[in-house]
N, C-alpha and C positions, 0 to 999 in steps of 0.2 A: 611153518615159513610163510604161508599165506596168511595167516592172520599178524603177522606180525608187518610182512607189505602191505596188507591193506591200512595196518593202524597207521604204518610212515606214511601213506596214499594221503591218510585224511589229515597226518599235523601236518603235513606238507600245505596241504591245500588248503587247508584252515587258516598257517600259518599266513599264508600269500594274501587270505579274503578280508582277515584284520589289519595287517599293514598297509593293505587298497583302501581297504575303510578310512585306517588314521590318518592318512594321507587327504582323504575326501573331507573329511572335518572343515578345517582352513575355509573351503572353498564352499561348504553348505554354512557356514555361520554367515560369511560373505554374501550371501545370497539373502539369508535370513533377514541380514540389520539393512540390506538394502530395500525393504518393504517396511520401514518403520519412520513415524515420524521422531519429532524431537524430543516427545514424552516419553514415548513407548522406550526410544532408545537407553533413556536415562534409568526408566522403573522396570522396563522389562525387555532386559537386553541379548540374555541367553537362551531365554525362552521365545517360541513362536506367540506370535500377539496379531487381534487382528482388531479392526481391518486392516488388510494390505494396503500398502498405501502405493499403488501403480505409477501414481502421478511423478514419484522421484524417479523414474526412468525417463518419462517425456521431459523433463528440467534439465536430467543429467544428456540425454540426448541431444537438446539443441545445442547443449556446449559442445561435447564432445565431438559430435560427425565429422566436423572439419579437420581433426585433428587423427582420424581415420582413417579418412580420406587422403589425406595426406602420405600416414604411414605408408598405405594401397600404393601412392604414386612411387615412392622412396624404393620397396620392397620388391615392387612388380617388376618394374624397368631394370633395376640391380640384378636380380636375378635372371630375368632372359636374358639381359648381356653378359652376364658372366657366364652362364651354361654355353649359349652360342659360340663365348670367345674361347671359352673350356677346350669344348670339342672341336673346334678347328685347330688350336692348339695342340691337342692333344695327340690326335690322329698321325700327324706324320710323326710327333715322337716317339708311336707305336710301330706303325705298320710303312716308313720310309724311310731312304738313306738320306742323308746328305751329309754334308761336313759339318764338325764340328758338332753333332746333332747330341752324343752324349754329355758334354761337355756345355752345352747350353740348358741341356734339361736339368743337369747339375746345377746348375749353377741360379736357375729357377726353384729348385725346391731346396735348394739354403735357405733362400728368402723365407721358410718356414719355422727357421730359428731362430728370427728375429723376434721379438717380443712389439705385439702391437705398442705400447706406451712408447716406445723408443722413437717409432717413426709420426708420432704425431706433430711434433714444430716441423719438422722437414713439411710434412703435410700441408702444418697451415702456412707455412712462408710459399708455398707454391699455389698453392689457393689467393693467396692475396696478390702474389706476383700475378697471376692470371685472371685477377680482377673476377672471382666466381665467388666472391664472399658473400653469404646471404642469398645463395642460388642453387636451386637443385643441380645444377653441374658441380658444385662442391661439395654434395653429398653423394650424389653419382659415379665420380671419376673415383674419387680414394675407395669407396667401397667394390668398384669394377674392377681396380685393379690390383686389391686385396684380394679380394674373394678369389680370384683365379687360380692362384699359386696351390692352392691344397686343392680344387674340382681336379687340374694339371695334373696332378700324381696321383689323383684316385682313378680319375679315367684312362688315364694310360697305361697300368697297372691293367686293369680290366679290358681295354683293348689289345692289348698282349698277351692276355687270355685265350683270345678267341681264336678257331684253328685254322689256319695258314690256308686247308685246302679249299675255304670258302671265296677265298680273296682269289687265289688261283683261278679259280674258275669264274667268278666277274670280270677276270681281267682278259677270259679267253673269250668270253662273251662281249668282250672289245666295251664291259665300263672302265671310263676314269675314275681318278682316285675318288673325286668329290662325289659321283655315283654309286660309288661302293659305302660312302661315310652317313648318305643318305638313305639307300634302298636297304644295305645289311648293316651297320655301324648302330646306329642309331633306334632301329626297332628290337635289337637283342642289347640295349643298354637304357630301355626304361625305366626299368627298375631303379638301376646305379645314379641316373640322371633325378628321378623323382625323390629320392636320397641327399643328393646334392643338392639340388633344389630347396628343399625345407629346412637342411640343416643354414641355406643361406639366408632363406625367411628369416627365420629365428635369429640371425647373428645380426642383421638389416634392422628389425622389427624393433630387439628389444637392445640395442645402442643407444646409450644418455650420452655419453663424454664427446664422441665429435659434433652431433648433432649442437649440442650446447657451446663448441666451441664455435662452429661456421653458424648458423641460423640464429639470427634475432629476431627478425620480421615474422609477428605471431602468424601471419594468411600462411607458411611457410614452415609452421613446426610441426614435426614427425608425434604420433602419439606418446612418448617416452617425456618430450618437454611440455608435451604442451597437459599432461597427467598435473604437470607442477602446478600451471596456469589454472586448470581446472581448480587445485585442493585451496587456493587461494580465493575462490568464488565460494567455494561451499567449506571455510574453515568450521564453522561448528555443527552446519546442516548437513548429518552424518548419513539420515536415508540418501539423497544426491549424490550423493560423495560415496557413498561403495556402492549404489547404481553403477557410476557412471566407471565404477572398475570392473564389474558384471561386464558390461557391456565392453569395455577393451579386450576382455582375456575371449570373447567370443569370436574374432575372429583367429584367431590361437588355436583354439577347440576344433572349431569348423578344419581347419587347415590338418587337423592329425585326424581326423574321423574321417575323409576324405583320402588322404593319403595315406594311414596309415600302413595299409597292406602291401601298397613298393616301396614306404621305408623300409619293412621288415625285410621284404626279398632284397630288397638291397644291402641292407646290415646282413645277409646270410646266403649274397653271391659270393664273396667272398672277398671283394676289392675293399672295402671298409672293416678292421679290425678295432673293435673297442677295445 
């Protein structure tokens, strides 16, 4: 019996180490043809060939930053408002009374069933009605007040977790609510929070369809349009041109090598089911 777990032990793990591999392919060829120039590309494309040619990341670079930059702005700001509005949100629909209070939160996390394509003309006839077209407030507001509806139900779910006799006893301690959503709320929900956070990164980050529908003005486009902008400067100059995709999926990277470890406590506190 032992030797037959250890043999499952190793295709197990075997299994897992070639499929991380096949997976990693895509992304070292990428890297590969972005050090080539327009020779090498042609005659020796699957092969490593040198010299590296470095210089397609400085060409790719002075395009790109701006449209980086930009993403950063998009990405940053969405996100801290939406966690902030989350958890304020969230909190009395955990841990307070009022009226009507299930029946609002109801009626909040419908809105989950709605399919994003549906609500985007509503979108942009409000957008235009409010004269925010072609303005980080029209990529700000719809993503803010998207984003909320599913943080809504994952944080409250997870605040109604947590057990009763803590809040008890802040409250004989004479804290208010907002005291308690601060000092104990909030530091026993990093995990859950740094979870939400990246899953909102990612949903911000890598959106083409509204960006495209509100931004025209290039000083103003998210990296996902302005990727487009970029492939039209370097149509056949292929080192540039998956440089300058190297260098997009890098802040991507950076973002799960850093977080990685409260996403995972968080997919395994238990308020988020895959």
């Amino acid at each position: 019996m032992t030797h037959i777990y250890r043999l499952r032990t190793v295709l197990t793990h075997g299994g897992i180490l070639f499929f991380g591999l096949l997976t990693m392919i895509p992304f070292l060829m990428l890297i590969n043809l972005s050090f080539k120039d327009l020779s090498q590309f042609n005659l020796l494309r699957w092969t490593i060939s040198f010299p590296f040619h470095a210089e397609n990341y400085v060409s790719a670079w002075g395009v790109i930053r701006h449209y980086i930059a930009n993403s950063f702005i998009v990405s940053g700001v969405t996100v801290v408002a939406v966690l902030t509005v989350s958890c304020l949100a969230a909190y009395p629909m955990a841990r307070m009374k009022f009226f009507l209070k299930e029946k609002i939160y109801f009626l909040i996390i419908a809105l989950l069933m709605v399919p994003f394509t549906l609500t985007l003309i509503p979108l942009f006839s409000l957008v235009v009605k409010f004269h925010i077209l072609d303005s980080w407030l029209g990529l700000w507001g719809p993503y803010i007040a998207g984003g909320q509806v599913f943080c809504i139900f994952v944080l409250r779910s997870f605040f109604s977790s947590l057990p009763e006799e803590m809040f008890e006893a802040a409250r004989v301690d004479g804290a208010d609510e907002f005291r308690i959503l601060l000092s104990i709320v909030l530091p026993l929900s990093k995990a859950i929070i740094a979870t939400l956070g990246v899953l909102n990164i990612l949903g911000t980050w890598n959106d083409y369809i509204w960006p495209l529908m509100v931004i025209s003005d290039e000083s103003k486009m998210p990296l996902t349009l302005g990727l487009t902008t970029f492939q039209q400067m370097f149509t056949t100059n292929w080192g540039p041109l998956f440089a300058g995709y190297v260098l997009a999926s890098i802040p991507l990277i950076l973002l799960f090598v850093f977080a990685s470890k409260q996403f995972v406590e968080g997919l395994g506190s238990g308020a988020i089911k895959m």
